[in-house]
One Martini backbone bead per residue (centre of mass of N, CA, C, O) as a GRO file, in nm:
protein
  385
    1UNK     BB    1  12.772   2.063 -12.084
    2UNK     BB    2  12.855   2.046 -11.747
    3UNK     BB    3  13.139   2.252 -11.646
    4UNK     BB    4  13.331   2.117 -11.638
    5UNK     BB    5  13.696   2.071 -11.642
    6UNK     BB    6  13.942   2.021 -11.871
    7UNK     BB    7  14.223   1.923 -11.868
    8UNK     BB    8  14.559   2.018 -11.817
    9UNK     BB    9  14.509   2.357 -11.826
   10UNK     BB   10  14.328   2.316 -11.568
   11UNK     BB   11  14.590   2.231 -11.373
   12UNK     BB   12  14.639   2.403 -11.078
   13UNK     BB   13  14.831   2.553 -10.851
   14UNK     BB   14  14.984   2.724 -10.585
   15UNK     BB   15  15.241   2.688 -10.793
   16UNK     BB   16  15.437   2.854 -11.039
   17UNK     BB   17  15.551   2.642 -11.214
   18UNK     BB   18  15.893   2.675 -11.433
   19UNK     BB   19  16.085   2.638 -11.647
   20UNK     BB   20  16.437   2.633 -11.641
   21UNK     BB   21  16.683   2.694 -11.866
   22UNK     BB   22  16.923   2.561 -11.711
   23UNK     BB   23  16.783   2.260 -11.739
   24UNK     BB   24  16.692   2.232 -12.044
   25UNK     BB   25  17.004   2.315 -12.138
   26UNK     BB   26  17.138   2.111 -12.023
   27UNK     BB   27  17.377   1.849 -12.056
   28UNK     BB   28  17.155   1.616 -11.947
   29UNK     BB   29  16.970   1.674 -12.162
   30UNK     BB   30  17.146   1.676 -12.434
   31UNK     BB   31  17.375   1.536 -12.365
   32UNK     BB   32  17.716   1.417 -12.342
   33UNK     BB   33  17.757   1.282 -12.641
   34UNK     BB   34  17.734   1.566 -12.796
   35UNK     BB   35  18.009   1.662 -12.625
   36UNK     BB   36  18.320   1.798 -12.614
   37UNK     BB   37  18.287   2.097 -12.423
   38UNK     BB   38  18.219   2.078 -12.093
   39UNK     BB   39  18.123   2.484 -11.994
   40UNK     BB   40  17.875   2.417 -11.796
   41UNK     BB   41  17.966   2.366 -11.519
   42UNK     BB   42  17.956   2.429 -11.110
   43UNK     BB   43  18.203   2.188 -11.078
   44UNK     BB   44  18.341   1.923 -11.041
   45UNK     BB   45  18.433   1.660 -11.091
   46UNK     BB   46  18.304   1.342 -11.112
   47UNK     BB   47  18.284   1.107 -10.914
   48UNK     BB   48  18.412   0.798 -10.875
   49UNK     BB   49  18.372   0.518 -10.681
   50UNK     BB   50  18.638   0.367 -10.667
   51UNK     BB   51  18.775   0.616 -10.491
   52UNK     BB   52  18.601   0.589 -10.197
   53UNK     BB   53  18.631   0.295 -10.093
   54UNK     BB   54  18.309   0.189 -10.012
   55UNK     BB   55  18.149  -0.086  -9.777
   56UNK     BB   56  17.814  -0.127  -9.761
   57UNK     BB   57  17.758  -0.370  -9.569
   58UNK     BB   58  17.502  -0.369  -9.374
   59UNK     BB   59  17.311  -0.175  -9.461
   60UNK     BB   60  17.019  -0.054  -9.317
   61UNK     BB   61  16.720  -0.034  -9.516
   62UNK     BB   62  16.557   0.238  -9.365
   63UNK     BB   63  16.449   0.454  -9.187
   64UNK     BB   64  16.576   0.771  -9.123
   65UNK     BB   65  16.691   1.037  -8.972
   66UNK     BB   66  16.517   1.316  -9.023
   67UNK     BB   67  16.787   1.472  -9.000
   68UNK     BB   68  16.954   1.280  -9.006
   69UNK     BB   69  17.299   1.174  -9.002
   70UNK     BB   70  17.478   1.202  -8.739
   71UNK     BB   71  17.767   1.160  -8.850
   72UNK     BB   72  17.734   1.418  -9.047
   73UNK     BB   73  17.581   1.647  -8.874
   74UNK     BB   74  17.879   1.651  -8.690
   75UNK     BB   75  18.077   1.723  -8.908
   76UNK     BB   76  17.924   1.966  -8.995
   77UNK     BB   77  17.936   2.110  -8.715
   78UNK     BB   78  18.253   2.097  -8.694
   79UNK     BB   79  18.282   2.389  -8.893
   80UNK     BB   80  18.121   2.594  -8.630
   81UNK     BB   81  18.106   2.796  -8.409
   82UNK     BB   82  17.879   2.659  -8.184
   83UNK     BB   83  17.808   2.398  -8.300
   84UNK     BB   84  17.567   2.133  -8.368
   85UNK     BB   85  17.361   1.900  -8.493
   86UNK     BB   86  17.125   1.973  -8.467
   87UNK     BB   87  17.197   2.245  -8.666
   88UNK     BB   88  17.103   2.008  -8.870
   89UNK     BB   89  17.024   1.954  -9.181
   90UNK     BB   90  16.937   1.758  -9.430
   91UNK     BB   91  16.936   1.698  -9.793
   92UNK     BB   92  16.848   1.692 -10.133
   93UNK     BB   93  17.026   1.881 -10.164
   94UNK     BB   94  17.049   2.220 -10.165
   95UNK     BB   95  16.787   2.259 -10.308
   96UNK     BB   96  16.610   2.131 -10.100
   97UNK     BB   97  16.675   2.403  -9.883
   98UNK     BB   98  16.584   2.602 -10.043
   99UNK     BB   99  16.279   2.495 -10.060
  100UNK     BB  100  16.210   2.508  -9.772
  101UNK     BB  101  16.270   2.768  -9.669
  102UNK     BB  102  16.103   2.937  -9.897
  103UNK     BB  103  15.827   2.785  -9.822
  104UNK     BB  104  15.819   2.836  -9.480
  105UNK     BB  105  15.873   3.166  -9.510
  106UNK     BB  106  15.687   3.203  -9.768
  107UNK     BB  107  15.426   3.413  -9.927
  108UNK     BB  108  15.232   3.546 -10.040
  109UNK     BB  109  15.374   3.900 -10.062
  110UNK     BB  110  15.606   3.830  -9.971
  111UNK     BB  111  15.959   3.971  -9.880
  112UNK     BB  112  16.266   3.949 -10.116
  113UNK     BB  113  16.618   3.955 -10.114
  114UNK     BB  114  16.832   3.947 -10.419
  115UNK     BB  115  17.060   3.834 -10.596
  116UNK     BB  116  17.176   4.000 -10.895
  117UNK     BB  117  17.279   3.758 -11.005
  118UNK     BB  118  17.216   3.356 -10.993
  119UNK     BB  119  17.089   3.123 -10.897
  120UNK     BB  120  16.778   3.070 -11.029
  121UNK     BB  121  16.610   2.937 -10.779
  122UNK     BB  122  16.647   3.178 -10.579
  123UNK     BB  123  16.431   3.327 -10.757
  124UNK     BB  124  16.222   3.149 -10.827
  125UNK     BB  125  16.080   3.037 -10.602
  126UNK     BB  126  15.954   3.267 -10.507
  127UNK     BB  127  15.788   3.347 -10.735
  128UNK     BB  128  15.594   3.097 -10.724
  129UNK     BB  129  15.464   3.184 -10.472
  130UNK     BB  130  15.458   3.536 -10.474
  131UNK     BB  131  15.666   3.689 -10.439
  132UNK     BB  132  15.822   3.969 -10.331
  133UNK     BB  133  16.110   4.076 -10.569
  134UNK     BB  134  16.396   4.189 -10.512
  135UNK     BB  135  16.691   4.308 -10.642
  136UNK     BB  136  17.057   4.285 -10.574
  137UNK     BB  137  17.248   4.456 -10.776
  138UNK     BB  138  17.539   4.307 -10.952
  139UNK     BB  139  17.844   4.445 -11.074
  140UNK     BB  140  18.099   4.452 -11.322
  141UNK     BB  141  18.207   4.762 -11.215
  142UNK     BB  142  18.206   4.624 -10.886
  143UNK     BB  143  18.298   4.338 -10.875
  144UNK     BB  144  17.984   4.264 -10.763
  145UNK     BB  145  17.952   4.391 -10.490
  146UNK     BB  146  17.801   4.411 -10.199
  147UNK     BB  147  17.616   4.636 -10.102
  148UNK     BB  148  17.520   4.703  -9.784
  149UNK     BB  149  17.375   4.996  -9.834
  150UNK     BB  150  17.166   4.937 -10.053
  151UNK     BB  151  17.036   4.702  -9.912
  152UNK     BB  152  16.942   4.882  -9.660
  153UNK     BB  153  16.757   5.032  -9.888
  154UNK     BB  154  16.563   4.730  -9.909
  155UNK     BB  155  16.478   4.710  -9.663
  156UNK     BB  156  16.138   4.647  -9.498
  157UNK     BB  157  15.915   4.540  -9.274
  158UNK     BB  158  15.814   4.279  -9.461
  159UNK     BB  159  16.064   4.143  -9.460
  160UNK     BB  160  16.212   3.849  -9.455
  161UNK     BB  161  16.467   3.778  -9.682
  162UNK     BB  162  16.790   3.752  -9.738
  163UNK     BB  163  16.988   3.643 -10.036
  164UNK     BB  164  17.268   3.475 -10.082
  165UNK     BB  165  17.626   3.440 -10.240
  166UNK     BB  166  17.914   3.256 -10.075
  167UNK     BB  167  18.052   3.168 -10.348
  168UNK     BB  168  17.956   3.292 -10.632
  169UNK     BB  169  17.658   3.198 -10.879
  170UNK     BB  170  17.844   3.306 -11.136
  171UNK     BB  171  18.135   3.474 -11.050
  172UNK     BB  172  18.328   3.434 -10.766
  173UNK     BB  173  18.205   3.611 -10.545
  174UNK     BB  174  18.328   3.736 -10.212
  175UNK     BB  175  18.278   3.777  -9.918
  176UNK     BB  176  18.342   3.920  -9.663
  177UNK     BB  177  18.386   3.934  -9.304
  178UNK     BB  178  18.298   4.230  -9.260
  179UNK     BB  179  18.027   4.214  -9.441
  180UNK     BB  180  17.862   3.982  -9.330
  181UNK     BB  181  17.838   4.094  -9.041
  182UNK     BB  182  17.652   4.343  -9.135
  183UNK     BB  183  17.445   4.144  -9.252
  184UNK     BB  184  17.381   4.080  -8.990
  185UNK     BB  185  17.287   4.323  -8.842
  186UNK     BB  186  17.092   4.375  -9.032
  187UNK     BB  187  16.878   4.195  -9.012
  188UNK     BB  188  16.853   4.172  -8.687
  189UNK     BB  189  16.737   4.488  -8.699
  190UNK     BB  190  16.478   4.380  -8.902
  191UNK     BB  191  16.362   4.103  -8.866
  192UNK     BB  192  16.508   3.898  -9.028
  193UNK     BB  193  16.667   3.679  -9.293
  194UNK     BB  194  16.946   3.463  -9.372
  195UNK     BB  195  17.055   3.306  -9.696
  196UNK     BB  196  17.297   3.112  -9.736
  197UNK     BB  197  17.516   3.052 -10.008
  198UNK     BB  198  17.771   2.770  -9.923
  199UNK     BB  199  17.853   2.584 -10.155
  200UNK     BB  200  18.176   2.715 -10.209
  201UNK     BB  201  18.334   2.736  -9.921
  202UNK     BB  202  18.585   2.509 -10.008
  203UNK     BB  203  18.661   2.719 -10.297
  204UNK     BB  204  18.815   2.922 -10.144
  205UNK     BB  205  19.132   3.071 -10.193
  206UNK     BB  206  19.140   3.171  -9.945
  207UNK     BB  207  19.002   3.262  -9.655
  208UNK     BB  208  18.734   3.146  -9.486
  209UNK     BB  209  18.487   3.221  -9.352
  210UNK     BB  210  18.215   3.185  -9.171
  211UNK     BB  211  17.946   3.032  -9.063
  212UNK     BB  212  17.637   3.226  -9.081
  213UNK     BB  213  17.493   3.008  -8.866
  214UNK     BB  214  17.753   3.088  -8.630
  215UNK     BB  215  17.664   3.427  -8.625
  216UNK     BB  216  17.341   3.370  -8.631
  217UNK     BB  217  16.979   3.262  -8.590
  218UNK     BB  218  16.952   3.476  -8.860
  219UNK     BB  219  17.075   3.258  -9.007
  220UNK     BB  220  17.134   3.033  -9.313
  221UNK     BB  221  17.286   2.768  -9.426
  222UNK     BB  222  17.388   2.636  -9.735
  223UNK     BB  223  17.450   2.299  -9.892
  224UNK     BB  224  17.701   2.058 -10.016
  225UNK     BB  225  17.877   1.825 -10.245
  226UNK     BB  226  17.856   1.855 -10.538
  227UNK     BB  227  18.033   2.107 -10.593
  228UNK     BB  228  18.348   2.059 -10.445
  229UNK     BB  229  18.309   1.688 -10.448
  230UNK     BB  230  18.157   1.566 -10.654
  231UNK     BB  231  17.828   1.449 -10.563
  232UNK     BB  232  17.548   1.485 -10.730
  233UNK     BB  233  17.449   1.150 -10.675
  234UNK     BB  234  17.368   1.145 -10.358
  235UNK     BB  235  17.187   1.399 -10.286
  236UNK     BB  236  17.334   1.589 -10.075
  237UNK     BB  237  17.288   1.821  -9.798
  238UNK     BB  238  17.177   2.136  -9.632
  239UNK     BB  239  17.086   2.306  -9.311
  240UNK     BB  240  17.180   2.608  -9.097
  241UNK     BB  241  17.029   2.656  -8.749
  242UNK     BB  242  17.007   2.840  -8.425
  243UNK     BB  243  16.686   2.806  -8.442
  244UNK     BB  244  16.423   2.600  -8.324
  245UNK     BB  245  16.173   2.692  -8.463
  246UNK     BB  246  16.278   2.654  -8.734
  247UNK     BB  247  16.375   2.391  -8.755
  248UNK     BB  248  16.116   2.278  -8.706
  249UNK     BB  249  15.985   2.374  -8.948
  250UNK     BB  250  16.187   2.197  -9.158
  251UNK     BB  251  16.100   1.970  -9.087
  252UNK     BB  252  15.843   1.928  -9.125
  253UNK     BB  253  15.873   1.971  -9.444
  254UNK     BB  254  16.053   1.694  -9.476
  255UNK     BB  255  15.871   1.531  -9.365
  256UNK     BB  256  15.653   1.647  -9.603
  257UNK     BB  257  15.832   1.516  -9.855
  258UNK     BB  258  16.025   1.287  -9.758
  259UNK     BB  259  16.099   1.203  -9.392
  260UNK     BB  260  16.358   1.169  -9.531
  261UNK     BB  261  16.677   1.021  -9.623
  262UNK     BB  262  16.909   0.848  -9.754
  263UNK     BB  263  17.102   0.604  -9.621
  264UNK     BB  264  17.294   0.583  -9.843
  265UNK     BB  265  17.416   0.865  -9.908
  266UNK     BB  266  17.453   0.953  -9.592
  267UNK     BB  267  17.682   0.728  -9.566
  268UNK     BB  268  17.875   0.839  -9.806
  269UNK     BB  269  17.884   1.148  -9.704
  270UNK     BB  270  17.988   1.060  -9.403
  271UNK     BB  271  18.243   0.923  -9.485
  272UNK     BB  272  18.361   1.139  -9.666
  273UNK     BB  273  18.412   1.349  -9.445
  274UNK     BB  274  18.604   1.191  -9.258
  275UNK     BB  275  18.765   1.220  -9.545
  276UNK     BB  276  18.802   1.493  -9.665
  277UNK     BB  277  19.100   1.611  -9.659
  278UNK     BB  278  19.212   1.385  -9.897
  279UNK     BB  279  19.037   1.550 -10.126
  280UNK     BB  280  19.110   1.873 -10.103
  281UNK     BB  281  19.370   1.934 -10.242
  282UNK     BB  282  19.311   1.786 -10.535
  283UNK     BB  283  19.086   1.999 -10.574
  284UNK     BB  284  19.274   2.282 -10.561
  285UNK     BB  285  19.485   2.174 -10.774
  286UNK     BB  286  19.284   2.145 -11.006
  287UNK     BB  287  19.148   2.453 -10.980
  288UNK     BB  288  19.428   2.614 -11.035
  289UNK     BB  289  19.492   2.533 -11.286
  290UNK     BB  290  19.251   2.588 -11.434
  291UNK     BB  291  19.230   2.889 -11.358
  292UNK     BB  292  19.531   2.936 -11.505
  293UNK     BB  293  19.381   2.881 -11.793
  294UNK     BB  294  19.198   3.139 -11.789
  295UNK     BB  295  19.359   3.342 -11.750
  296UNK     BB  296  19.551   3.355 -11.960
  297UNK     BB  297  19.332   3.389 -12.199
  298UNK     BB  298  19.199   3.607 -12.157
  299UNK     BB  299  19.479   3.789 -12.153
  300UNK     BB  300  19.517   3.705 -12.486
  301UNK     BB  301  19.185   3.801 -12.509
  302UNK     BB  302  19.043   4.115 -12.625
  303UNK     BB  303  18.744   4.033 -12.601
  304UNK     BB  304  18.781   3.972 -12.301
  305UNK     BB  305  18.626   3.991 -11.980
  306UNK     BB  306  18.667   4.017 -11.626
  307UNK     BB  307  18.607   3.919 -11.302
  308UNK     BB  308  18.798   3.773 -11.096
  309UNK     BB  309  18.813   3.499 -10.920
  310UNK     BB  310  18.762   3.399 -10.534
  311UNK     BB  311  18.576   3.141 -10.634
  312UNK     BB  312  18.507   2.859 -10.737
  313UNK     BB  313  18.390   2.694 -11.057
  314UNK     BB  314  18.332   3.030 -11.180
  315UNK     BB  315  18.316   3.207 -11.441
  316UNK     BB  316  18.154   3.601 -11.607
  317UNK     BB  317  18.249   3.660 -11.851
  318UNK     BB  318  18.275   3.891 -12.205
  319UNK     BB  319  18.184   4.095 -12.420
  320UNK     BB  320  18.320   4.340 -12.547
  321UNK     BB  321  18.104   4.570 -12.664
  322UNK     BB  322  18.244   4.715 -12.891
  323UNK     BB  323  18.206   4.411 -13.016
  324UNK     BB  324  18.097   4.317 -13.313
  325UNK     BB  325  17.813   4.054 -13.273
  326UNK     BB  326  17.664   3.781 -13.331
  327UNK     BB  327  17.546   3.614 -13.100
  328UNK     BB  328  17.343   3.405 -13.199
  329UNK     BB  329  17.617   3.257 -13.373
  330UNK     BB  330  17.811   3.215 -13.138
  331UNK     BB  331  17.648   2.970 -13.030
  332UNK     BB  332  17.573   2.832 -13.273
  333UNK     BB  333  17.912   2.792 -13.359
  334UNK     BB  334  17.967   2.610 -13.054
  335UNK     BB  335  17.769   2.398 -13.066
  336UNK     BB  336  17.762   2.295 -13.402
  337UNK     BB  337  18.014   2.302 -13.441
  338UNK     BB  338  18.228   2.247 -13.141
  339UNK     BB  339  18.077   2.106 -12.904
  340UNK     BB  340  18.038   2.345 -12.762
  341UNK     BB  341  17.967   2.479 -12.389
  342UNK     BB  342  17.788   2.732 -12.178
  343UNK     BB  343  17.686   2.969 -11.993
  344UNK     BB  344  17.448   3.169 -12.063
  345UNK     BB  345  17.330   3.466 -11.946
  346UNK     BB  346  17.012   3.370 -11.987
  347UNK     BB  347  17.022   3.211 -11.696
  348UNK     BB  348  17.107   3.498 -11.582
  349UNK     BB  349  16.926   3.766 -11.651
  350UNK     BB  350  17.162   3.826 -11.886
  351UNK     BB  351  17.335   3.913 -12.107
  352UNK     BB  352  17.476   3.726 -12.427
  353UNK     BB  353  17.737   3.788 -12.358
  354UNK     BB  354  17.745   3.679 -12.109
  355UNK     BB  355  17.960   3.375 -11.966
  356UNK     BB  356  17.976   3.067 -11.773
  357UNK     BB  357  18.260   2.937 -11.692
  358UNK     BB  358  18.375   2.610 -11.619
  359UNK     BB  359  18.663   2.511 -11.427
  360UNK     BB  360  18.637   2.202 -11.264
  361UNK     BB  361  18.516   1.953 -11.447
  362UNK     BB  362  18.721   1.944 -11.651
  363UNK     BB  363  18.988   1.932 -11.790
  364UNK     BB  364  19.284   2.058 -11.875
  365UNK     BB  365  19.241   2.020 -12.163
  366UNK     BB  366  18.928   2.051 -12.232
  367UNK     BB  367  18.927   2.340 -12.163
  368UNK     BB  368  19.150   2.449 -12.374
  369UNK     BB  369  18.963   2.363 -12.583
  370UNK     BB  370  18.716   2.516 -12.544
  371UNK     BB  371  18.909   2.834 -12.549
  372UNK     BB  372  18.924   2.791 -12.809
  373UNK     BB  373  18.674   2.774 -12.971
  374UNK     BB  374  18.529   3.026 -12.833
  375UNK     BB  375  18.772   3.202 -13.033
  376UNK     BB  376  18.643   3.100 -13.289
  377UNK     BB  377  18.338   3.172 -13.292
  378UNK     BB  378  18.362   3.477 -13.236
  379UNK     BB  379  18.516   3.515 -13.529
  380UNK     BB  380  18.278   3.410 -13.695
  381UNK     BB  381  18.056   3.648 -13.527
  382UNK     BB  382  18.202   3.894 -13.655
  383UNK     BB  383  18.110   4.176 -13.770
  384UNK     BB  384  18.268   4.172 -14.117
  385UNK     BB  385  18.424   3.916 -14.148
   0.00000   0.00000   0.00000
């Protein structure tokens, strides 16, 4: 032997990458044509192309403005006040806003804390870095609620982000506008930063928090059309911040990992925004529909629980304690009987009692038809019966 290592095994990065559950077992990794009841989506309905009503002809396919298509992250800014276009990045999707983020300010032994449960990652990519990760634990007992008083008694000195999401993924919990405030004014006395996650902010039931980018430029919003818009084929997202140093270091980072974004995408994006109005009606009107119709069956079926959402296309029900079940045959007869999916507990490290329902993405009959499946596979799983 010459002393060389060969082989894939030997092939390390600097960043510790691992498959996550949730992408592994996601419904297009699995086949959508296999599955009669897709309650694992955590978004609107796929936008079919000629509802858009789009004529791209004359565009030319070029290299784009690093930051992005000018009118769409005026679009984007005109939704905060004080905000620029300069204070807007795009990215292909929210995911890669906050990859960004999490790489340019994060490095081995760096401190973040994240809220738990959460979009994974959130979680991941820090791990992935090295950092060290605190969670802040939000209880289905508190009602998934940030606690403020909590969140001040983790962060330290050498804190760098504090991670949020709201209106949040898995559970549809919002925080409040002077809770936002608190929390940001408590980065701002700590010198770290704020990460939010508003990627449902247009799917609140309520009224709209502020862009907490609009609030201070020691806060960062992210956010896409994926979610709120169905539109996760065109791969736009953002990111919003008005400190000008921050901006330049994620410009940096886009420009060595993008370039640019696509220019098809972000003129679809742009258009898009141009009459997001016309669209955003039909969307609430739709969420709305099928949230009355999990509420309903919740109500109706005794075996769960859950904390109402107060926004987003996703509930965190669970299975009440008491009821004896063997967990993985309900999952077991879910899938394989009834070819019913839900997001499991263990997407978000989370006991497989919890699972995520979407119901923003299914039509109304296939909702009502997968929490009917739910509810005999449960009845199936259930010890002793």
């Amino acid at each position: 032997m010459n002393g060389k290592r060969t082989g894939h095994a030997s092939i390390r990065g600097h960043l510790a990458y691992r498959r996550m559950c949730i992408e592994v077992e996601s419904p297009e990794q699995f086949g959508y044509g296999n599955i009669e009841h897709n309650l694992t989506e955590s978004s609107m309905t796929d936008t079919i192309w000629d509802d858009l009503d789009l004529d791209l002809r004359g565009l030319v396919l070029a290299y784009g403005d690093h930051l992005g298509n000018p009118e769409l992250r005026a679009a984007i800014a005109s939704e905060g006040e004080g905000l620029q276009p300069d204070h807007v990045l795009t990215t292909p999707g929210a995911a890669a806003a906050l990859f960004i983020v999490n790489t340019a300010l994060l490095h081995k032994d760096s401190h973040i804390i994240v809220a738990a449960p959460n979009y994974i990652t959130n979680i991941e990519t820090p791990r992935a870095l090295g950092a060290n990760v605190t969670p802040l634990p939000l209880h289905f007992e508190e009602q998934w609620r940030v606690d403020v008083n909590k969140l001040a008694k983790l962060i330290r000195p050498e804190t760098t982000l504090v991670s949020l999401t709201s209106p949040h993924n898995p559970t549809g919990a919002v925080i409040p506008e002077e809770d936002l405030r608190e929390i940001i004014a408590l980065v701002e006395e700590n010198n770290c930063v704020l990460l939010f996650d508003e990627t449902y902010r247009d799917m609140a039931f309520d009224r709209r928090t502020p862009l907490a980018a609009s609030l201070s430029p020691r806060a960062i919003s992210v956010a896409s059309l994926s979610k709120t818009y169905g539109l996760p084929g065109i791969r736009t997202g953002w990111l919003i911040n008005k400190d000008p140093q921050l901006m330049e270091t994620f410009l940096a980072a886009k420009e060595q990992i993008f370039i640019c974004g696509s220019v098809v995408d972000e003129e679809i994006a742009a258009r898009f925004m141009a009459k997001k109005e016309v669209f955003l009606p039909k969307i609430q009107a739709h969420i709305q529909t099928n949230f009355e119709v999990v509420r309903a069956w919740i109500a109706q079926n005794e075996a769960f629980e859950w904390v109402e959402p107060q926004g987003g296309a996703v509930c965190f029900p669970r299975v009440k304690a008491d009821l004896p079940i063997d967990v993985d045959l309900f999952y077991k007869t879910l899938n394989e009987r009834y070819k019913t999916f839900v997001g499991p507990g263990h997407w978000f490290e989370m006991d497989r009692r919890y699972m995520r329902i979407g119901f923003g993405w299914p039509s109304k009959e296939e909702l009502a038809g997968g929490l009917t499946c739910i509810t005999e596979a449960l009845k199936h799983a259930q010890k002793g019966s």
